[in-house]
N, C-alpha and C positions, 0 to 999 in steps of 0.2 A: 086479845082482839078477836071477836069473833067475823068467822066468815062469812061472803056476803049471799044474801040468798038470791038464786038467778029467777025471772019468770020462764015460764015457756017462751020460747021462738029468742030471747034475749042473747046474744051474744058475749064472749069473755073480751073485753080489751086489753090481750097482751101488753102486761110493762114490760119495757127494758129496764131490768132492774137487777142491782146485783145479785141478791136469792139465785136468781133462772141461772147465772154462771156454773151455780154447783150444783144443777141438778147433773151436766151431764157427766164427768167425772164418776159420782155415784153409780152410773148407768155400765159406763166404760170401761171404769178401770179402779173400782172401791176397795180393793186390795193391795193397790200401788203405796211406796214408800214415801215419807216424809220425814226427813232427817234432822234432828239438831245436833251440828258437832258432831261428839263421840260420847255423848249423854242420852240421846232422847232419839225415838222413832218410831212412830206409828201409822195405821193408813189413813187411807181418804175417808172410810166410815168413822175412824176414832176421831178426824177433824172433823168432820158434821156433827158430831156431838159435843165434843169440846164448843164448837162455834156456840149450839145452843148453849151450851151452859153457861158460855160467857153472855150473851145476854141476857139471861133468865138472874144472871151473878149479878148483874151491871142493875140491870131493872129493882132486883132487891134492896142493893145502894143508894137506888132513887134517883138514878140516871132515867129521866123521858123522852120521850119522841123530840126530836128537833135540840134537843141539847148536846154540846160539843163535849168528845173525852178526848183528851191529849194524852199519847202515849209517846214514853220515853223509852227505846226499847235499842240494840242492838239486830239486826241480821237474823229473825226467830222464828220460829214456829207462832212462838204465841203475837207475834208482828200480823201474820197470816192472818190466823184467827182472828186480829183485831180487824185486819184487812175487810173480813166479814160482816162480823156479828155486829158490830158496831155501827156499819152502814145500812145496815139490811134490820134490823131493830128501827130504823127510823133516827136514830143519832146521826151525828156527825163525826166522823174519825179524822183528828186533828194528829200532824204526822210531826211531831217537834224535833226540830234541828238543835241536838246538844251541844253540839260543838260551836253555837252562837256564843256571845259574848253574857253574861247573866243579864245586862240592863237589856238585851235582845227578848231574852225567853222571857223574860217578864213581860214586855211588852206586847209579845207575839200572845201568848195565852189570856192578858186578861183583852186583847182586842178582840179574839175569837169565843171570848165570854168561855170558855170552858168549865164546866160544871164539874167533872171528874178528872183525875189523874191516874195513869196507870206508867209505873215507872220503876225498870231494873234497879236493884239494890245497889250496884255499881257507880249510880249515879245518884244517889243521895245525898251525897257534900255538896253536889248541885243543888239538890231541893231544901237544904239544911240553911243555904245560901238567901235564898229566895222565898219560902214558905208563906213569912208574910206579909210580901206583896201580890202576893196571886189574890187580888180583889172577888174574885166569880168563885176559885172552885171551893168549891163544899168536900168533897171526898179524895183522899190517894190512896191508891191499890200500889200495893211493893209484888215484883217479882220478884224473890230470892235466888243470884244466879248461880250462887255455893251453896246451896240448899238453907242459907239461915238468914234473917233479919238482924239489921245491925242497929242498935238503939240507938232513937232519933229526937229530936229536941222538942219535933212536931207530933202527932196522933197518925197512926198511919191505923185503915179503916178496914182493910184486908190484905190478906195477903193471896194472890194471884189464884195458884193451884190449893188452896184450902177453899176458896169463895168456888173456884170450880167443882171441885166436890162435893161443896154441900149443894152448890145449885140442881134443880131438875136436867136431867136430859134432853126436856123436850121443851121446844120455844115455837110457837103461830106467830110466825114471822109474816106480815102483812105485808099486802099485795099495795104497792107506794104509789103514788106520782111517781112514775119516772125522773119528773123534774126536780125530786124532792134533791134539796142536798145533801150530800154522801160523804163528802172529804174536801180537807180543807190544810193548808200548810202557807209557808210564808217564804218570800223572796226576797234577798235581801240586796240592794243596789249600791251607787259608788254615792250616794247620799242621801240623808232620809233616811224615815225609820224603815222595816221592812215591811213589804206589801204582801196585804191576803189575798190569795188566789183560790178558789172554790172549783165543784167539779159536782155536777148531777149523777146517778147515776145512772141516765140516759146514754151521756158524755162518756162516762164509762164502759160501760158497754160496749158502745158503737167503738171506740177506741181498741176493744182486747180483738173484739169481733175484726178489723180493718186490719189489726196487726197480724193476729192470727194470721190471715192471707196472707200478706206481705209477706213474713218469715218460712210460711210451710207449704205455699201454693204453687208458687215458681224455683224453675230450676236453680240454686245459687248455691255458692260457696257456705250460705251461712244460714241454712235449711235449719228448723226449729222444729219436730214433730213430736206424735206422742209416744214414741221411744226414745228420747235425749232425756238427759237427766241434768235439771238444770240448778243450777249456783248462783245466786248475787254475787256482786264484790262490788256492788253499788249501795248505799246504805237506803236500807227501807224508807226513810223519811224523807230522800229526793225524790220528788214527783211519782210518788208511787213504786220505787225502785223500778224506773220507767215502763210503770202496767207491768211488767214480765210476769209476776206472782199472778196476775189474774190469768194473764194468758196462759200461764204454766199450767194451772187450776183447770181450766175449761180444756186443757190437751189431757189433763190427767196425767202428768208427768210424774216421775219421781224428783223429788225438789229434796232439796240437799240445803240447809242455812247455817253459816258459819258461826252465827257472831258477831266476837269482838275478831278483827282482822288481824291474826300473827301471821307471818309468812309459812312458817312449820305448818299449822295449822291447816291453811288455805289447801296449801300443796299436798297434805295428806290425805287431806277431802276429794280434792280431784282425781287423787291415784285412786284410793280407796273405794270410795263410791260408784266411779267411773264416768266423772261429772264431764259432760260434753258439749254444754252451751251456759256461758256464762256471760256479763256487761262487769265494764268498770270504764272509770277514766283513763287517763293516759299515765298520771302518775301512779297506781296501781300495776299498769302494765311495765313499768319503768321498773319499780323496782322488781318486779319478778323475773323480769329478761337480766337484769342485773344479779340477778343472785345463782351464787355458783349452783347452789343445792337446783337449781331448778333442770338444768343439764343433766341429771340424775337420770330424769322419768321418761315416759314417752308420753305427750302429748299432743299426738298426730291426730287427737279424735273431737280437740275442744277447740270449742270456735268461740268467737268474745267480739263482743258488741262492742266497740270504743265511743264514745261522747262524754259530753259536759265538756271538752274542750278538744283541739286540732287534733286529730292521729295525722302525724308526721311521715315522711316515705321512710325518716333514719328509723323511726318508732317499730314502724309496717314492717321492714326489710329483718328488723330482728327477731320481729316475735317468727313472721316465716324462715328465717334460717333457724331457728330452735324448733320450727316441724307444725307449731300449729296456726290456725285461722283467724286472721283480725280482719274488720271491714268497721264502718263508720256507721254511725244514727245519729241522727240531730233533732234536736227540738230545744224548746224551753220549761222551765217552771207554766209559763201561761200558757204550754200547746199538750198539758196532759201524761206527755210529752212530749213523744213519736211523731214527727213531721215526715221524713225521709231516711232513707236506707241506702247504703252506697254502690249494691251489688247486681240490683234482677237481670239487669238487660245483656248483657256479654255472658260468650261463651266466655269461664275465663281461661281453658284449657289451650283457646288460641290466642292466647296473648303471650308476649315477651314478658321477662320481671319487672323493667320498666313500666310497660303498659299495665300490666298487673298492678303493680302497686300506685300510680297514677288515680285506677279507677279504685279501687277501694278506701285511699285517703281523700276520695270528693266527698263534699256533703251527700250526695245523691238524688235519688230520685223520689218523687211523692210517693207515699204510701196510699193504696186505694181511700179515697175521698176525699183525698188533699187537692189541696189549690194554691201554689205558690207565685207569684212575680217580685221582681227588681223595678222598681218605680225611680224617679226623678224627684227631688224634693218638692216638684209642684203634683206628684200624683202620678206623671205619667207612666204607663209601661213605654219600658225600653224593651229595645232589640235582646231575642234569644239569639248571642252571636259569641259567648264563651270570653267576652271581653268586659264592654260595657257594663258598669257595675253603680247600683244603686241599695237602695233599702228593700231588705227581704220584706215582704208584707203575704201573708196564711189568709185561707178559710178554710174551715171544717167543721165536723159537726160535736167537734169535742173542745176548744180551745173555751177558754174563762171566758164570762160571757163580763166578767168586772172586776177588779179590787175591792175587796172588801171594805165595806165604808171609806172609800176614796173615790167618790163622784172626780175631781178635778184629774190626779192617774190613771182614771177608767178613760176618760177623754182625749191624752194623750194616747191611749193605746188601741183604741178604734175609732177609725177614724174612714167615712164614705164607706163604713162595711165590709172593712179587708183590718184585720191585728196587725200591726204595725210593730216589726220585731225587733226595732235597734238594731239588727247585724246588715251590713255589707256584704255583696255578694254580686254574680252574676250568672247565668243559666244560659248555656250552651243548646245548641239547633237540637242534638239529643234530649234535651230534655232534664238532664243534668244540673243542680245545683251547684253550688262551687261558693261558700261562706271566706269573706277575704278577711273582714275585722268586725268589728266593734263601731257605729258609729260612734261612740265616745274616743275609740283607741285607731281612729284612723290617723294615721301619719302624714301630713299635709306641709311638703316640703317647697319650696316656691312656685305655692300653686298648684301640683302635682299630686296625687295621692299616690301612699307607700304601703303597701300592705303589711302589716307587722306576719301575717300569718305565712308570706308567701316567706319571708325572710325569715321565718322561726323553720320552715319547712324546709328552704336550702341549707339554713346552719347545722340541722338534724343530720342531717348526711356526711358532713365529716366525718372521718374516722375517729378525731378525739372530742366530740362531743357527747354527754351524757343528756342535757339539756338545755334547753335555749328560750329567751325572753326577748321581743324586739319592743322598743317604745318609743314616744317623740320626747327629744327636749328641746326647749329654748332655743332658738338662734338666730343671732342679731341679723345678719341679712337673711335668712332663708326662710324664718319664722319658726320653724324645725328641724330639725334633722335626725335621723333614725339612729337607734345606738341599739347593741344588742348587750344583754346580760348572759353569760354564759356559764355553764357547768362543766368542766371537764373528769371525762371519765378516770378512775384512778391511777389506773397504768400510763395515765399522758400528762398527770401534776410534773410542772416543770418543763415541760418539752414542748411546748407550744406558749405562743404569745399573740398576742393580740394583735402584731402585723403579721403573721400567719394568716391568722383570721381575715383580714383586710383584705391578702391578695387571694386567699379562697374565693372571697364575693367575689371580687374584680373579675375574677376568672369567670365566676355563673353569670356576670355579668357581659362579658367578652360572648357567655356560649348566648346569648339571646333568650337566661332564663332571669334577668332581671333587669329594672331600667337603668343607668349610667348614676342616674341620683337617687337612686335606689341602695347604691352600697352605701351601710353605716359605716362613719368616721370611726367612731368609739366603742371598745369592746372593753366591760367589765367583767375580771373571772368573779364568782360569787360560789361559797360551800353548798347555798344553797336558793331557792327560786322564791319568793312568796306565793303563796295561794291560801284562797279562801276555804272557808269550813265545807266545799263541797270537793274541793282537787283544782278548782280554774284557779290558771295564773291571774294571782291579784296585781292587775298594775296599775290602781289607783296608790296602794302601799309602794309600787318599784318607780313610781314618775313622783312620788313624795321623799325616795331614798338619794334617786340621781339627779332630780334639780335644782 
């Protein structure tokens, strides 16, 4: 594409667009590391040229402007580079959740029309599966993550780092619409197929740029600069592995990618490298506080971002006695994904543990350009009084502006101009967010609502609990009643029972930290939790097991 030529006195109209992210890096810090594993590592100049070459790769393939490539990819370096080249070529980078069910991935690719496929060899019994219903695409590019191809039933078109090689160095990467689309993935709900979520990369932008602040501008526990060295343990195809890769990018960090996730693995990355800022779920975090080997190391220096579901006080309380830093982020699939952080406002050095961990397991507070309330089902704002709870409803200059060909979901989900986010919750005089449920998973016991979350939170805090589930079932007078699913840690099989449990509540319920009909009747032990392909507790699967 060639350049455009300016008249005199003519003006540039800066895009926001994803290119400009990596000029500054270049600028900064072009010598900085980028780790894969204990395989692969090179700097920031060897990824400005890899990025060209994969487009100039992609372009040769016959990938054009405006056409979707779906990549299948673990935790990677070349995830990054997709991150780029892909969107910044004028394509759309489609982020595919493997761990969906096959009639999912089928679905989700031929709805986002994908023309190419770029997919780790690891997963090719997947593609072996599915090859011929993928309607749209034309092309698949194999990574080999053993260094070799495994012969396939289907034509595979290239191979990764051989297409990078022969490709040119250099790629005129065109100055876009900001508005152009960049990235696209799919959300999957408690019914229905899954829904496409899209993202400009204006939206982008503005999102790493807003984040950026949040994380590295104010004084906090969970400070992200351009000396941390930072980690996923979130898989690249949730919501952008929540922007962090872009923000990483634009700090010029050393970025460290795992992968496929072994615990060995993880943890000798983090010693190793000297990895200091990382994100995962809760269930990630669960097992690593749980694992002997982890008491090993010293990890007073890594701090970790918990979402996609509740950080618990029992969660908080452990990873801070094992030395390092947890705090909460929230968002959705449809918010980009960064909505709020749980940490800016408080000194937390004058806080008690209590109070400490109180404010780090609230949803928090907006991230600069956020706009949150708690509405009334006819619309209204309610009281900021830390009580009063209604529906979370966003604005910002990043959230889905639609579903992707779903006009009738689009309508559900914006609604008078404010995203309308399904979750429960209420927002405190400070300013504070505080996400109670789900409305699908709110607990509605004679009239009353029960927060499954507040009660997954007090269950957290026993001593013999590993993990915990609250849901409604059936009840002939009450209409419901809360029951929890429980996990007990392995040193406590046998020594604890469900009336245990029972006068535990009664008791939080006695201190005035729960309502009277608030304590569940029933408590199931279970080896283990359901959750869905991203780490949340699935209790559409645990209210289909116990009713």
């Amino acid at each position: 594409m060639t350049e455009k030529i300016y008249q005199p006195g003519e003006h540039y109209n800066y895009p926001l667009i994803i290119k400009k992210i990596l000029n500054t890096p270049l600028i900064y810090s072009p010598d900085q590391e980028i780790v894969y594993r204990d395989k692969l590592r090179y700097t920031y100049r060897d990824l400005n040229v890899r990025i060209q070459r994969l487009a100039n790769g992609l372009e040769t393939m016959g990938v054009k402007t405006g056409d979707t490539v779906a990549v299948f990819d673990y935790d990677s370096n070349r995830f990054l580079e997709a991150f780029f080249a892909i969107p910044m070529m004028g394509s759309v980078l489609q982020m595919v959740n493997w761990r969906l069910s096959a009639e999912q991935i089928i679905y989700t690719i031929n709805h986002a029309e994908a023309k190419a496929v770029i997919i780790n060899s690891d997963f090719l019994p997947i593609m072996e599966n599915i090859r011929e219903k993928l309607t749209t695409v034309k092309t698949v590019i194999v990574i080999p993550e053993d260094g070799s191809v495994p012969e396939t039933s289907f034509t595979i078109d290239a191979v990764y780092d051989e297409m990078l090689e022969n490709a040119s160095p250099e790629y005129n990467f065109p100055d876009l619409d900001e508005n152009t689309k960049a990235t696209t993935f799919y959300t999957t709900g408690t019914t229905g197929d899954p829904k496409g979520v899209h993202f400009t990369h204006r939206q982008l932008v503005l999102h790493t740029l807003s984040c950026s602040i949040a994380v590295g501008s104010y004084e906090t526990i969970g400070r992200f600069r351009s000396n941390d060295v930072y980690m996923p343990i979130t898989p690249m195809f949730h919501v952008h592995a929540w922007g962090i890769p872009y923000i990483a990018t634009l700090l010029g960090v050393k970025q460290v990618y795992p992968g496929k996730y072994e615990p060995e693995m993880l943890l000798k990355l983090i010693v190793k490298e000297n990895v200091t800022f990382s994100h995962c779920v809760p269930t990630i975090l669960q097992m690593l506080t749980a694992s002997p080997a982890v008491k090993q190391f010293d990890l007073s220096k890594w701090k970790v971002v918990i979402g996609g579901a509740k950080l618990s006080k029992g969660l908080a309380k452990a990873a801070k006695d094992m030395g390092f830093t947890v705090y909460t982020g929230y968002g959705m699939s449809e918010t980009c994904p960064i909505i709020s952080l749980s940490v800016p406002k408080y000194n937390m050095t004058d806080l008690d543990e209590d109070q400490y961990l109180d404010v780090i397991v609230k949803t928090g507070l907006p991230v600069p350009l956020v706009e949150f309330e708690v509405v009334d089902p006819d619309g209204t704002p309610l009281p900021h009084d830390g009580v009063t709870a209604g529906e979370v409803i966003f604005r910002a200059p990043w959230l889905t502006n639609s579903y992707f060909k779903a006009p009738d979901k689009t309508q559900e989900l914006w609604k008078n101009g404010w995203l309308h986010s399904g979750d429960v919750g209420h927002i405190n005089k400070e300013g504070y967010l505080q996400i109670t449920d789900r409305v699908k998973d709110v607990i509605k016991s004679g009239g009353e609502w029960v927060s499954s979350l507040d009660l997954e939170n007090l269950m957290s805090q026993h001593e013999a609990v590993a993990e915990s589930a609250a849901i409604g079932i059936p009840d002939e007078k009450w209409g419901e009643r809360p029951m929890m699913i429980v996990v007990v840690k392995p040193e406590y099989e046998g020594k604890v029972t469900p009336e245990d449990f029972k006068k535990y509540m009664k008791a939080a319920s006695e201190q005035g930290k729960l309502p009277k009909y608030g304590v569940p009747d029933r408590y199931e032990f279970a080896f283990e939790i359901p959750k869905t392909s991203v780490g949340k507790l699935d209790k559409k699967v645990m209210r289909k097991m116990y009713q």
